[in-house]
HTML snippet that shows the backbone in 3Dmol.js (N, CA, C, O; Angstrom):
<script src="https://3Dmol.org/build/3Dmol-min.js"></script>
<div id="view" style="width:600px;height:400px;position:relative"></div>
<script>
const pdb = `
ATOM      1  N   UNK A   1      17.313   0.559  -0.722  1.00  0.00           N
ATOM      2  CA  UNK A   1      16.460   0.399  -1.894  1.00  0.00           C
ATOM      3  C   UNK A   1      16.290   1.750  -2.572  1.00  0.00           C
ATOM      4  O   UNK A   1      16.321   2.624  -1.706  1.00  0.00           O
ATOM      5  N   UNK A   2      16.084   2.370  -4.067  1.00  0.00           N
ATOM      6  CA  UNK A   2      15.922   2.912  -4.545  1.00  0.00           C
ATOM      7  C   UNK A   2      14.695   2.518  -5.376  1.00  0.00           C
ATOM      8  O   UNK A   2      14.769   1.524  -6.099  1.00  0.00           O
ATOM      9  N   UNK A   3      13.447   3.325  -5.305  1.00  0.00           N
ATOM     10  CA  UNK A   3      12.258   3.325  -6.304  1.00  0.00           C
ATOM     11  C   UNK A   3      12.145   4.147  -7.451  1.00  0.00           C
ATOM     12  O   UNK A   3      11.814   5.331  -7.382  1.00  0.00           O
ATOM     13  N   UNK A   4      12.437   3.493  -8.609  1.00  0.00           N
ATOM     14  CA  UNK A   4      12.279   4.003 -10.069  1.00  0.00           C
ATOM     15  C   UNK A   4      11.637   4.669 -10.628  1.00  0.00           C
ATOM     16  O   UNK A   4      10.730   3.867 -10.849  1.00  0.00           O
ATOM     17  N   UNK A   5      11.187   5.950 -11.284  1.00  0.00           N
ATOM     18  CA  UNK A   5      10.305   6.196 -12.463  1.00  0.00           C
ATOM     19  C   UNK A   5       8.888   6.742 -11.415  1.00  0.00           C
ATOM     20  O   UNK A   5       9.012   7.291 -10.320  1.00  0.00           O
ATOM     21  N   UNK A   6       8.250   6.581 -11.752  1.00  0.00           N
ATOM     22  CA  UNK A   6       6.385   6.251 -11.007  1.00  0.00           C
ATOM     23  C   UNK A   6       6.268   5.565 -10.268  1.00  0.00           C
ATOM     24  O   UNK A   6       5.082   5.452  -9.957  1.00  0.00           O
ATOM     25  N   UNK A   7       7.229   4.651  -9.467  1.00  0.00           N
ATOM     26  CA  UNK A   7       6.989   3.584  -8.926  1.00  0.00           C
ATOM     27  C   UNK A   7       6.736   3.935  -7.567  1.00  0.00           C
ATOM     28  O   UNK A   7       7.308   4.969  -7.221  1.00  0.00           O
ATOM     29  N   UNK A   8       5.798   3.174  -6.391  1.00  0.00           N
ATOM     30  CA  UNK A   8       5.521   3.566  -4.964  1.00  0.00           C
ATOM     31  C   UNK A   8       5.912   2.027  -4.395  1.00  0.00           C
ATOM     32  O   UNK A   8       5.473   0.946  -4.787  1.00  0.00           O
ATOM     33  N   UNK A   9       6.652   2.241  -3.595  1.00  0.00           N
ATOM     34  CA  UNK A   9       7.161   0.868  -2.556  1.00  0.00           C
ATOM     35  C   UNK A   9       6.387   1.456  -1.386  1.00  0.00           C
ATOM     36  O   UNK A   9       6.652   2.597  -1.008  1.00  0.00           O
ATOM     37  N   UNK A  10       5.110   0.475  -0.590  1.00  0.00           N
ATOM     38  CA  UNK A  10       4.245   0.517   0.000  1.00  0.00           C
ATOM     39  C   UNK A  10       4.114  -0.749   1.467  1.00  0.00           C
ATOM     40  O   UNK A  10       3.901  -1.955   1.347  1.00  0.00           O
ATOM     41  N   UNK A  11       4.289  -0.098   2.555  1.00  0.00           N
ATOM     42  CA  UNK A  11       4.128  -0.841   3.443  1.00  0.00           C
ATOM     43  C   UNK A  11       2.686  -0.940   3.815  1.00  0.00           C
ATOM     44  O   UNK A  11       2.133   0.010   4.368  1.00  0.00           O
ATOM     45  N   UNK A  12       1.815  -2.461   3.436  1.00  0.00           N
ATOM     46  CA  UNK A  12       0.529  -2.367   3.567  1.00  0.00           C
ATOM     47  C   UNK A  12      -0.122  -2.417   5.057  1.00  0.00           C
ATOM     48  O   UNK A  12       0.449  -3.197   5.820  1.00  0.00           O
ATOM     49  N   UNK A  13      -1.017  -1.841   5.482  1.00  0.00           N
ATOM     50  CA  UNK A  13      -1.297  -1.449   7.017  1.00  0.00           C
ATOM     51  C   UNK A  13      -2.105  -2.560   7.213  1.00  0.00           C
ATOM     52  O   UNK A  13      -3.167  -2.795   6.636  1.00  0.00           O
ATOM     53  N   UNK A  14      -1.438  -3.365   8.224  1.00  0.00           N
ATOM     54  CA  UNK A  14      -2.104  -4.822   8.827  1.00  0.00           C
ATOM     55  C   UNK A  14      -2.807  -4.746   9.834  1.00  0.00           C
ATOM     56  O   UNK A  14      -2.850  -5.648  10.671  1.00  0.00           O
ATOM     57  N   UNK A  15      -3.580  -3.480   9.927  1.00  0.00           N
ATOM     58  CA  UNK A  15      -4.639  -3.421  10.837  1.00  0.00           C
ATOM     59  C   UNK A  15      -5.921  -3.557  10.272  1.00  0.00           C
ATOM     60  O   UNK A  15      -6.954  -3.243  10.863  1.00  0.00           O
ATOM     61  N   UNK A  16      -5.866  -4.029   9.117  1.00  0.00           N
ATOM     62  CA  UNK A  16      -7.472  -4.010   8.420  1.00  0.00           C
ATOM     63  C   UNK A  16      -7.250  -5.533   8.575  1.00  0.00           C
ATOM     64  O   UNK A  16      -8.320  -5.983   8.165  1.00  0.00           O
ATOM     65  N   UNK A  17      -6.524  -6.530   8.910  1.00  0.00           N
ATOM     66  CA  UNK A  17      -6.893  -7.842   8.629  1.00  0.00           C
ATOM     67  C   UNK A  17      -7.110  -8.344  10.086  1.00  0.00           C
ATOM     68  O   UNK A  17      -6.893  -9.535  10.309  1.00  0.00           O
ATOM     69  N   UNK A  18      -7.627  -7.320  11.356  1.00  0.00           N
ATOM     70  CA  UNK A  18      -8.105  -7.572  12.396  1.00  0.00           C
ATOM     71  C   UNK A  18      -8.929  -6.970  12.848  1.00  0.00           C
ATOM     72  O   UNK A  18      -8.809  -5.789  12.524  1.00  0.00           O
ATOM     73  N   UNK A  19     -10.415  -7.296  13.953  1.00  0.00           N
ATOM     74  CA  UNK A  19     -11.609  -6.925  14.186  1.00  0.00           C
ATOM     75  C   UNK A  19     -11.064  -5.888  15.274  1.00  0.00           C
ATOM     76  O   UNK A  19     -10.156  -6.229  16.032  1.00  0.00           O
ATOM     77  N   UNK A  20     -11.508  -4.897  15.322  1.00  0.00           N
ATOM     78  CA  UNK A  20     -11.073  -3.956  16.851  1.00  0.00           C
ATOM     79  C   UNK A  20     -10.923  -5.022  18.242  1.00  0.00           C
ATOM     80  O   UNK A  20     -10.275  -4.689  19.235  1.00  0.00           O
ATOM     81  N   UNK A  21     -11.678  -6.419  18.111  1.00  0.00           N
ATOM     82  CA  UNK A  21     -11.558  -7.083  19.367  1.00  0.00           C
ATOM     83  C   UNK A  21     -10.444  -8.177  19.170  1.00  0.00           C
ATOM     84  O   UNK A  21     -10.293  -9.038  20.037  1.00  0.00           O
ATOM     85  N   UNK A  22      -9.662  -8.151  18.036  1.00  0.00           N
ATOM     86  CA  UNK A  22      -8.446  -8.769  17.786  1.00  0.00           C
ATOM     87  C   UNK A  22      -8.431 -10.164  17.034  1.00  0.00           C
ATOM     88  O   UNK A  22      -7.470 -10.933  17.076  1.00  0.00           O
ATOM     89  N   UNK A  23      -9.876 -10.456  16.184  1.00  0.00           N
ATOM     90  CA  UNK A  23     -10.050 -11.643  15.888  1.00  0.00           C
ATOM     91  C   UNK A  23      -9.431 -11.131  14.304  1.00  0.00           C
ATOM     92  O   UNK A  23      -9.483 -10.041  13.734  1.00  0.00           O
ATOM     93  N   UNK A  24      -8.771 -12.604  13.864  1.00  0.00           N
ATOM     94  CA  UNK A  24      -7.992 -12.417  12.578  1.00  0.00           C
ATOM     95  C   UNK A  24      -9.107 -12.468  11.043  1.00  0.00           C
ATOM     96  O   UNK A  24      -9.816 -13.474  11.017  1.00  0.00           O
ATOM     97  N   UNK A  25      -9.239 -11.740  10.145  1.00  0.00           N
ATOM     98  CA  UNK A  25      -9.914 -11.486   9.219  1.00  0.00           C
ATOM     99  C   UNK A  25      -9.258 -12.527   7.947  1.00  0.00           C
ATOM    100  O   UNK A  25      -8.121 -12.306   7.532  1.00  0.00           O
ATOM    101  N   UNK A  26      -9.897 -13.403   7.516  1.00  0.00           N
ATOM    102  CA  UNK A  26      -9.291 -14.308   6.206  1.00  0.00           C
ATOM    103  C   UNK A  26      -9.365 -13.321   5.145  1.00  0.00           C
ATOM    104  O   UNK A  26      -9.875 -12.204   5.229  1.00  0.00           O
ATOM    105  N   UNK A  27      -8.682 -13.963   3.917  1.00  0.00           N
ATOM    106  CA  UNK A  27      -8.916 -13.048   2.982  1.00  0.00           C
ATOM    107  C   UNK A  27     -10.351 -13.344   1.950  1.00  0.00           C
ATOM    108  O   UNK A  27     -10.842 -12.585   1.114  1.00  0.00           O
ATOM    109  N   UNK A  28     -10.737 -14.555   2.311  1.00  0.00           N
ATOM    110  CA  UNK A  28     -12.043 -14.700   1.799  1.00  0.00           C
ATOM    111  C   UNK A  28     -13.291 -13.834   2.254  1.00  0.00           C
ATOM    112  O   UNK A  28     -14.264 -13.354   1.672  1.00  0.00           O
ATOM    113  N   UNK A  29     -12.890 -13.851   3.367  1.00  0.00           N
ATOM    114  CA  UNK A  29     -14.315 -12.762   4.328  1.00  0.00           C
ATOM    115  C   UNK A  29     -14.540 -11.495   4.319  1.00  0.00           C
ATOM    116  O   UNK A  29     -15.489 -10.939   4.872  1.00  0.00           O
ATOM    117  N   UNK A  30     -13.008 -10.583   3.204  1.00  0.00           N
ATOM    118  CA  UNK A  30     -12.726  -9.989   2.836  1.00  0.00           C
ATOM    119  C   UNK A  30     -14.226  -9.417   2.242  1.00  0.00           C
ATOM    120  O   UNK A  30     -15.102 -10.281   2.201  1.00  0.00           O
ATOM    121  N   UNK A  31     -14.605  -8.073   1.786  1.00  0.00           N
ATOM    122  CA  UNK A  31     -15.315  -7.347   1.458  1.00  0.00           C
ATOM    123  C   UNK A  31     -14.093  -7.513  -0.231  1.00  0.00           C
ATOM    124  O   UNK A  31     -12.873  -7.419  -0.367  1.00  0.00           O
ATOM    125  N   UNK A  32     -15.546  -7.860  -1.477  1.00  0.00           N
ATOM    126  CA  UNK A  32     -14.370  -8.015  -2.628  1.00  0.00           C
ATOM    127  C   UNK A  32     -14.682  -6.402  -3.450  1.00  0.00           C
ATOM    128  O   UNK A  32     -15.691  -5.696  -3.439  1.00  0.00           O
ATOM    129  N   UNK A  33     -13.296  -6.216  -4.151  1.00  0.00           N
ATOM    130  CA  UNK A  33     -13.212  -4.725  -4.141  1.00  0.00           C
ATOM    131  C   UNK A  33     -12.875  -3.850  -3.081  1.00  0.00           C
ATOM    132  O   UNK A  33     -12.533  -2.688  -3.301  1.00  0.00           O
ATOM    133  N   UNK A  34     -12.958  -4.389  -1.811  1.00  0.00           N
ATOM    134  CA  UNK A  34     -12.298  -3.353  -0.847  1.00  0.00           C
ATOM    135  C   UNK A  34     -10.822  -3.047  -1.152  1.00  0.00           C
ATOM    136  O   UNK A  34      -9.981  -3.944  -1.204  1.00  0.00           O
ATOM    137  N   UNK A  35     -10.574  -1.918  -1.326  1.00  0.00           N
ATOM    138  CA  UNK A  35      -9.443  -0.958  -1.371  1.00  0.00           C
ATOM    139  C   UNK A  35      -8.553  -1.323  -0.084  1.00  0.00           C
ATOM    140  O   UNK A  35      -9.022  -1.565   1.029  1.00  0.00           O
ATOM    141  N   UNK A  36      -6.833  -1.323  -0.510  1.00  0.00           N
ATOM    142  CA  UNK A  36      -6.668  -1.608   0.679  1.00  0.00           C
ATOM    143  C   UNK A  36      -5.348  -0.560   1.558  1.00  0.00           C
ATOM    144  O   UNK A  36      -4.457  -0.284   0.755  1.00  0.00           O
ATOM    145  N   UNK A  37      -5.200  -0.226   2.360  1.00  0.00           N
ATOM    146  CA  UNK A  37      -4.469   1.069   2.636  1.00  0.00           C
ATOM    147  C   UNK A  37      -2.816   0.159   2.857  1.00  0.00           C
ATOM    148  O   UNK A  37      -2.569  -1.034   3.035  1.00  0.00           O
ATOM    149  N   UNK A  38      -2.007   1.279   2.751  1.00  0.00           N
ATOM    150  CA  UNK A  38      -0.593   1.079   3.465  1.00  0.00           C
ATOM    151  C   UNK A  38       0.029   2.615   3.260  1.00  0.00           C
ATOM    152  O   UNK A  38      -0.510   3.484   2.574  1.00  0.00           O
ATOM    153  N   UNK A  39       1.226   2.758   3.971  1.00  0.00           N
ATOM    154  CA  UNK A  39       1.986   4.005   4.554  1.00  0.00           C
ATOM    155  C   UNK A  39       2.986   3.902   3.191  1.00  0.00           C
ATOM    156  O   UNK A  39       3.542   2.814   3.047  1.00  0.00           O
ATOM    157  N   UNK A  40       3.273   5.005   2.124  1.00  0.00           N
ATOM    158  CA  UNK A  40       4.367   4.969   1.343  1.00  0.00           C
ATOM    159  C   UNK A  40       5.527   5.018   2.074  1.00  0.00           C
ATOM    160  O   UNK A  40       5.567   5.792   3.031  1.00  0.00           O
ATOM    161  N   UNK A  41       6.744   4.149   1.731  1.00  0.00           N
ATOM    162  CA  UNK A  41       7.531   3.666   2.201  1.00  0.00           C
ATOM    163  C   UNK A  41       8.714   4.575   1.231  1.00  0.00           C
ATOM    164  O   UNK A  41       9.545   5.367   1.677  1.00  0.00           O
ATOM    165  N   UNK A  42       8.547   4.275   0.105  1.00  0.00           N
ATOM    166  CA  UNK A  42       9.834   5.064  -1.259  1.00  0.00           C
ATOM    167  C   UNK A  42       8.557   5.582  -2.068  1.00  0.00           C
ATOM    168  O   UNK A  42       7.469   5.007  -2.073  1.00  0.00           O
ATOM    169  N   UNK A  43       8.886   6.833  -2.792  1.00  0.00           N
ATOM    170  CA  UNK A  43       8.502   6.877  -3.932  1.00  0.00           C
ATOM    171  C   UNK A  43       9.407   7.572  -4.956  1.00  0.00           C
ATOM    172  O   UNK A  43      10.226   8.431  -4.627  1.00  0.00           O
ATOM    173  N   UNK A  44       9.218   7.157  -6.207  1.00  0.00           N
ATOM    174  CA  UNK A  44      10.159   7.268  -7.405  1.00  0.00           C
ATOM    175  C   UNK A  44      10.402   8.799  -7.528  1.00  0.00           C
ATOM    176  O   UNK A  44       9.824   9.605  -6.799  1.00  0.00           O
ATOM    177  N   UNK A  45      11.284   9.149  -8.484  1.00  0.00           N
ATOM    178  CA  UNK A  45      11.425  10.612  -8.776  1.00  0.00           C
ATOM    179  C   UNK A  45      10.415  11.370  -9.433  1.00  0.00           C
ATOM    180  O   UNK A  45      10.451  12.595  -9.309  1.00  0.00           O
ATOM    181  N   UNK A  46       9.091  10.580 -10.441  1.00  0.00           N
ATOM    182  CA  UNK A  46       8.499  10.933 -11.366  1.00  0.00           C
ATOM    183  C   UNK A  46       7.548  11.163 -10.790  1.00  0.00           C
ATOM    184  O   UNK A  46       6.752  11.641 -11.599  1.00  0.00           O
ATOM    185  N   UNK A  47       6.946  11.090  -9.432  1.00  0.00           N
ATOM    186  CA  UNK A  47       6.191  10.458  -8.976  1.00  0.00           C
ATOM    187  C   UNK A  47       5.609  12.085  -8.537  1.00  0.00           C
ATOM    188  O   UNK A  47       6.470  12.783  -8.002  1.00  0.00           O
ATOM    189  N   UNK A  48       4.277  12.704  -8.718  1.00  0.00           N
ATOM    190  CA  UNK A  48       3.886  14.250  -8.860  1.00  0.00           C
ATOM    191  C   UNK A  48       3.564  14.451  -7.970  1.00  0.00           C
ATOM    192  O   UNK A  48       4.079  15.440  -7.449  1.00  0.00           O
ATOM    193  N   UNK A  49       2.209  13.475  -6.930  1.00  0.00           N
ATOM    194  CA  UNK A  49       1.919  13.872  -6.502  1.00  0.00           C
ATOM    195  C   UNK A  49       1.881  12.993  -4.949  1.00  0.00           C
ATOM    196  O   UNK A  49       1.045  13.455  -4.173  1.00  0.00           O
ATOM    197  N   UNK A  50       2.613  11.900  -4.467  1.00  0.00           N
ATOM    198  CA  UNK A  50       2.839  10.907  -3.850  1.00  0.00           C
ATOM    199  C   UNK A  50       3.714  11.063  -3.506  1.00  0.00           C
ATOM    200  O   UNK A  50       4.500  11.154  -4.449  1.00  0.00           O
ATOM    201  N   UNK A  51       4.258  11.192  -2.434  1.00  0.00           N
ATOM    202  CA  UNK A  51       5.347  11.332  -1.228  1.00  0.00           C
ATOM    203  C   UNK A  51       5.591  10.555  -0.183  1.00  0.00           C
ATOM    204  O   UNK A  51       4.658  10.382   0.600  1.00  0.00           O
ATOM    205  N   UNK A  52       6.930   9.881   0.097  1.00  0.00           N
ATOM    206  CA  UNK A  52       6.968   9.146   1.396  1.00  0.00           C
ATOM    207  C   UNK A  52       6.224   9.580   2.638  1.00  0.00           C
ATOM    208  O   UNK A  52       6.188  10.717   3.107  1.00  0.00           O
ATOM    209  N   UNK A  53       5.536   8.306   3.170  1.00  0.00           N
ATOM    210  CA  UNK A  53       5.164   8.970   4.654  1.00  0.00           C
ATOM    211  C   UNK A  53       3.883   9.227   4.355  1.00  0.00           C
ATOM    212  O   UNK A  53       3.378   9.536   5.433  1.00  0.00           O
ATOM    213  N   UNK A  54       2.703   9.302   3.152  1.00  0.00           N
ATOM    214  CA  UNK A  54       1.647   9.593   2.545  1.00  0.00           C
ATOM    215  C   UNK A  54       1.130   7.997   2.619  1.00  0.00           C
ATOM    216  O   UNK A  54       1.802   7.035   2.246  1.00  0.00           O
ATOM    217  N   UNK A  55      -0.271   7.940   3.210  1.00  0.00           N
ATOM    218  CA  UNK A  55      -1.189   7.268   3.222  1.00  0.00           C
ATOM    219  C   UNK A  55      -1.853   7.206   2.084  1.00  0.00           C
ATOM    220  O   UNK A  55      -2.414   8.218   1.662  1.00  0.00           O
ATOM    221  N   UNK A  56      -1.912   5.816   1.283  1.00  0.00           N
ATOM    222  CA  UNK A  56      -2.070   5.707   0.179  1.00  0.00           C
ATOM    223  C   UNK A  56      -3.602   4.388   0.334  1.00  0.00           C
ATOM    224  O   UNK A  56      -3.767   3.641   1.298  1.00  0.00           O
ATOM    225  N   UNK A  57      -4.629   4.475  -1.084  1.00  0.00           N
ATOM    226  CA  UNK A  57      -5.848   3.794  -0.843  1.00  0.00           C
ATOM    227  C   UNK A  57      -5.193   2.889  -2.007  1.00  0.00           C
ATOM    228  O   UNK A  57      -4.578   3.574  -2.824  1.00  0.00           O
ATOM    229  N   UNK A  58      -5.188   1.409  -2.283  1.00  0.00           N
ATOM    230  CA  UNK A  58      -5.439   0.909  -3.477  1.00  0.00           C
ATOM    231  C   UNK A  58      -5.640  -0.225  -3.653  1.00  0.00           C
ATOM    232  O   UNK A  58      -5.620  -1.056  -2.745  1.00  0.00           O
ATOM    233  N   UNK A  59      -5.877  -0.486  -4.879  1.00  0.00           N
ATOM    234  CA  UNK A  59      -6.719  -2.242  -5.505  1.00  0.00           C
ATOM    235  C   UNK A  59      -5.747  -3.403  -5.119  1.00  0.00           C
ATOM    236  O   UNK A  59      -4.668  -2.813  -5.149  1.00  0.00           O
ATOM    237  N   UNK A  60      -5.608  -4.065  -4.944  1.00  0.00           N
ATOM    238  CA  UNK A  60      -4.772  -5.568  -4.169  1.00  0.00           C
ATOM    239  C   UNK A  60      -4.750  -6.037  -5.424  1.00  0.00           C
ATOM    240  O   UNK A  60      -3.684  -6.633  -5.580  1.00  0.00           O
ATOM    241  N   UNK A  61      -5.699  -6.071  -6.826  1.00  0.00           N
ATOM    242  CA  UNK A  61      -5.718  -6.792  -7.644  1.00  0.00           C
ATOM    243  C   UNK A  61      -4.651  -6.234  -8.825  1.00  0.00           C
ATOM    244  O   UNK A  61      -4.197  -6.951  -9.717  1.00  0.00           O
ATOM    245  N   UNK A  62      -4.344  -4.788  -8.641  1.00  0.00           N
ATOM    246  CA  UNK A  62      -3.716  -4.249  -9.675  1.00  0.00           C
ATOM    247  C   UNK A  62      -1.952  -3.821  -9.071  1.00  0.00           C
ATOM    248  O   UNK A  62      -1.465  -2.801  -9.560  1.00  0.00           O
ATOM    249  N   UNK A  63      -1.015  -4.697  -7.947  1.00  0.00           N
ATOM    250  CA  UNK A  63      -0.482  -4.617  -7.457  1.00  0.00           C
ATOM    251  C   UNK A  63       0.525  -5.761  -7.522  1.00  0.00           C
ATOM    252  O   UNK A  63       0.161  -6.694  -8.239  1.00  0.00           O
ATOM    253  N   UNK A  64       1.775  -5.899  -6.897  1.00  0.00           N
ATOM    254  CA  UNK A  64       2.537  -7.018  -6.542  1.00  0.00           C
ATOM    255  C   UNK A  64       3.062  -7.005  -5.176  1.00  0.00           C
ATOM    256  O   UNK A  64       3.148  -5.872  -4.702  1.00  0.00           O
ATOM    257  N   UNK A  65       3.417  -7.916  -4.455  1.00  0.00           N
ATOM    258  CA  UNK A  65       3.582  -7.907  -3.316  1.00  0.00           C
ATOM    259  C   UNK A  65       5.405  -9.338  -3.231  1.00  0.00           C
ATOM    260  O   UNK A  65       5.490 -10.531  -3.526  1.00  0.00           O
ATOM    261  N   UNK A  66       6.396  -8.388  -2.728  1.00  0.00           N
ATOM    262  CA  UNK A  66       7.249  -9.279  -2.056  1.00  0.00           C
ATOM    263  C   UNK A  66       7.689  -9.236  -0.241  1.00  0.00           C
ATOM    264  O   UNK A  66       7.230  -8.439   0.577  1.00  0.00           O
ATOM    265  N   UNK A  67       8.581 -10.217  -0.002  1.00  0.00           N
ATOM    266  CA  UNK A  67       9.172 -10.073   0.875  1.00  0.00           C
ATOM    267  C   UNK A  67      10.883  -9.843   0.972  1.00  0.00           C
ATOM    268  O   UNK A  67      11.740 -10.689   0.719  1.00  0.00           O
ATOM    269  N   UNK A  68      11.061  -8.634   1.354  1.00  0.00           N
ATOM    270  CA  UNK A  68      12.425  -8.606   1.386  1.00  0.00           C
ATOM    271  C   UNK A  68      13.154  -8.034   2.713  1.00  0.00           C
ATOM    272  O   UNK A  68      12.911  -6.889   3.093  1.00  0.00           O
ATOM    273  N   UNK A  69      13.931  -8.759   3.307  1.00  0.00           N
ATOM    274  CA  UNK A  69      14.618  -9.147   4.713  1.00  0.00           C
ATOM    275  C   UNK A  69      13.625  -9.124   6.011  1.00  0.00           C
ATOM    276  O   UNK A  69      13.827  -8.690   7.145  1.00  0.00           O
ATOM    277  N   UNK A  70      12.441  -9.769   5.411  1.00  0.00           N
ATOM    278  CA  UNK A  70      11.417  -9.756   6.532  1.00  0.00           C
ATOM    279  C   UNK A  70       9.987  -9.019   6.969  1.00  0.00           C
ATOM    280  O   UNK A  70       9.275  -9.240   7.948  1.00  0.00           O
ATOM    281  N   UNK A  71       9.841  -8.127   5.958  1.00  0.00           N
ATOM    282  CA  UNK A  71       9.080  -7.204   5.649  1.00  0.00           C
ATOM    283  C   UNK A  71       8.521  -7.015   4.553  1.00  0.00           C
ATOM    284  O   UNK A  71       9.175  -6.629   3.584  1.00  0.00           O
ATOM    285  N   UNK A  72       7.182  -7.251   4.484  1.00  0.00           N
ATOM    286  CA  UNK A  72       6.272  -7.369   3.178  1.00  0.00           C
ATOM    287  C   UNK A  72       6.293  -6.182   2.604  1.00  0.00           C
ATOM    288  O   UNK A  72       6.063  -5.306   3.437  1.00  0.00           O
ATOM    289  N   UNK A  73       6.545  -5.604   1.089  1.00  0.00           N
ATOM    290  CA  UNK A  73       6.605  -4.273   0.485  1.00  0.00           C
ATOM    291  C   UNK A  73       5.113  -4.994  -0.396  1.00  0.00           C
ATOM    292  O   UNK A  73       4.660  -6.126  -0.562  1.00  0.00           O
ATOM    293  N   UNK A  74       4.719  -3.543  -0.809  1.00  0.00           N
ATOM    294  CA  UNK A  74       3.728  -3.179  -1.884  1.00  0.00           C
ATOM    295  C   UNK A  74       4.410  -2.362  -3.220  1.00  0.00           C
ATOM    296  O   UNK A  74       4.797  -1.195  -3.153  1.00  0.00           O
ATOM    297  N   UNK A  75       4.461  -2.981  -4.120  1.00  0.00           N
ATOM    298  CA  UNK A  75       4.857  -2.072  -5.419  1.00  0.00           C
ATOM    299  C   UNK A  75       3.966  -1.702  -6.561  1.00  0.00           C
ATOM    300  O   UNK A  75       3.668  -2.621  -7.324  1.00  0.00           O
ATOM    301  N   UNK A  76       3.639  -0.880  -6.729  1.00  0.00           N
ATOM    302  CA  UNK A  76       2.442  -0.147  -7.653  1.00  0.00           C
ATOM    303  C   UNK A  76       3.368   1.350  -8.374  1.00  0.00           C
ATOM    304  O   UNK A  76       4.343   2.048  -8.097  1.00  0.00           O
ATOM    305  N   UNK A  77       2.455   1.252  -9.289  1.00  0.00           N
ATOM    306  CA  UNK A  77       2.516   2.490  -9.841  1.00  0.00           C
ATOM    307  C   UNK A  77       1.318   3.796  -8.970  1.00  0.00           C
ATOM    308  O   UNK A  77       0.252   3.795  -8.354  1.00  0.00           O
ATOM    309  N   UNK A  78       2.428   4.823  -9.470  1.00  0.00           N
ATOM    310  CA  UNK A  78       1.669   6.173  -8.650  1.00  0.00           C
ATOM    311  C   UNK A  78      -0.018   6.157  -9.660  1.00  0.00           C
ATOM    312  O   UNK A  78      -0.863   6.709  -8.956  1.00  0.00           O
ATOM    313  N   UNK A  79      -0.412   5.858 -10.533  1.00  0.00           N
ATOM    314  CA  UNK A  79      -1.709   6.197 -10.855  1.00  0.00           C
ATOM    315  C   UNK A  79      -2.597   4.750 -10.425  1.00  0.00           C
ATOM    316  O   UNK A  79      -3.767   4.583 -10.768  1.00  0.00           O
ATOM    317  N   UNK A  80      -1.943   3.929  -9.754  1.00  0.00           N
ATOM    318  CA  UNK A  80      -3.129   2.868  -9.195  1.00  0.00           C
ATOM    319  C   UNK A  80      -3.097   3.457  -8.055  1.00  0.00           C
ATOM    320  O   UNK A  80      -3.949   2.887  -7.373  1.00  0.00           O
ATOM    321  N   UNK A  81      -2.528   4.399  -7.354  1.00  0.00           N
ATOM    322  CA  UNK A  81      -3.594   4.931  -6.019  1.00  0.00           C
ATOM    323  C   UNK A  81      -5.120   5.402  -5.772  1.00  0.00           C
ATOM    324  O   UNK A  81      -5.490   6.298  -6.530  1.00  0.00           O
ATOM    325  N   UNK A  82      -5.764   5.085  -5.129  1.00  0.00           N
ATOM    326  CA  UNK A  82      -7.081   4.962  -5.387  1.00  0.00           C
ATOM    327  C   UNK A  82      -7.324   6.467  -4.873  1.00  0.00           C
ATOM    328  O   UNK A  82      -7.877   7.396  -5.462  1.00  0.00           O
ATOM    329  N   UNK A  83      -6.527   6.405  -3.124  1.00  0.00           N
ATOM    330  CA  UNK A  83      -6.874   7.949  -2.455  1.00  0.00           C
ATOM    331  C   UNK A  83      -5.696   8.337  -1.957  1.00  0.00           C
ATOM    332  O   UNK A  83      -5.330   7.328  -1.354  1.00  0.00           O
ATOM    333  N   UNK A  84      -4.704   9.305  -1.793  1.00  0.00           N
ATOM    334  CA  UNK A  84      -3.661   9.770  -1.291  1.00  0.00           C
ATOM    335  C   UNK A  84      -4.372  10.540   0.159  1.00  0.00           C
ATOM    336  O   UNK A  84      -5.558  10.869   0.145  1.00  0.00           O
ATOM    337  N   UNK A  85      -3.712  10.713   1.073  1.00  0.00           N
ATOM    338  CA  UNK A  85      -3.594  11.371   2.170  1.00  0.00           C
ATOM    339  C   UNK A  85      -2.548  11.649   2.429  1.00  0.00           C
ATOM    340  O   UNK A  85      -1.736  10.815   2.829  1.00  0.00           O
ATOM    341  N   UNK A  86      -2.110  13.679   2.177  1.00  0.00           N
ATOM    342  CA  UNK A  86      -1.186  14.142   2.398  1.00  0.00           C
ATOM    343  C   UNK A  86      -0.381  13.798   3.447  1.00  0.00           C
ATOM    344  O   UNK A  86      -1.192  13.777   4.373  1.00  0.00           O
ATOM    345  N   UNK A  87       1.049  13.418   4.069  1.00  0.00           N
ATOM    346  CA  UNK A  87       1.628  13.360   5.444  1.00  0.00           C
ATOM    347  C   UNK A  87       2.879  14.396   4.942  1.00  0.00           C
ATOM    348  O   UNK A  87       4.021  14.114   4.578  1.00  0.00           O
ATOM    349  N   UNK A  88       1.961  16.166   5.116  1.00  0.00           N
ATOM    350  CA  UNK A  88       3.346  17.330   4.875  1.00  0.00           C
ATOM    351  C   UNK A  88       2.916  18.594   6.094  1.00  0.00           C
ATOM    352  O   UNK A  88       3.635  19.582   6.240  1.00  0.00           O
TER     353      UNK A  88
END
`;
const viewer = $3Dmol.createViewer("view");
viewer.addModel(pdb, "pdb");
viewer.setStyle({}, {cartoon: {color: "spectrum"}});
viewer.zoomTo();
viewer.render();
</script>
């Protein structure tokens, strides 16, 4: 895969949709507005300040989500990150 322009391909971290004691979280029970994390996976050339391997915060609502060969990606633009966390 190659990511375009601004673009961030985002593996979303599926540990927020379970309780530390392993019970499964719906998305209704969901906290609304909670921000939601994943590990950057690609990011585009344009992209300033977002780097693969960077822990990224963002809106679920301002996002798209596919599946491709088995593995759910996140695709956003670099300015819907809510919080970056350097991984350099």
């Amino acid at each position: 895969m190659i990511c375009l322009f601004d673009r961030l391909i985002v593996i979303q971290d599926k540990s927020e949709d379970k309780t530390p004691g392993g019970i499964i979280i719906p998305d209704k029970a969901k906290k609304k507005n909670q921000p939601f994390r994943g590990k950057v996976y690609l990011a585009g050339a344009e992209c300033k300040f977002v780097k693969a391997g960077d822990i990224v915060m963002f809106d679920r609502e301002k996002v798209f989500t596919d599946t491709i060969e088995g593995e759910e990606y996140v695709f956003m633009r670099e300015e819907e990150s809510v919080l970056v966390i350097l991984n350099r």
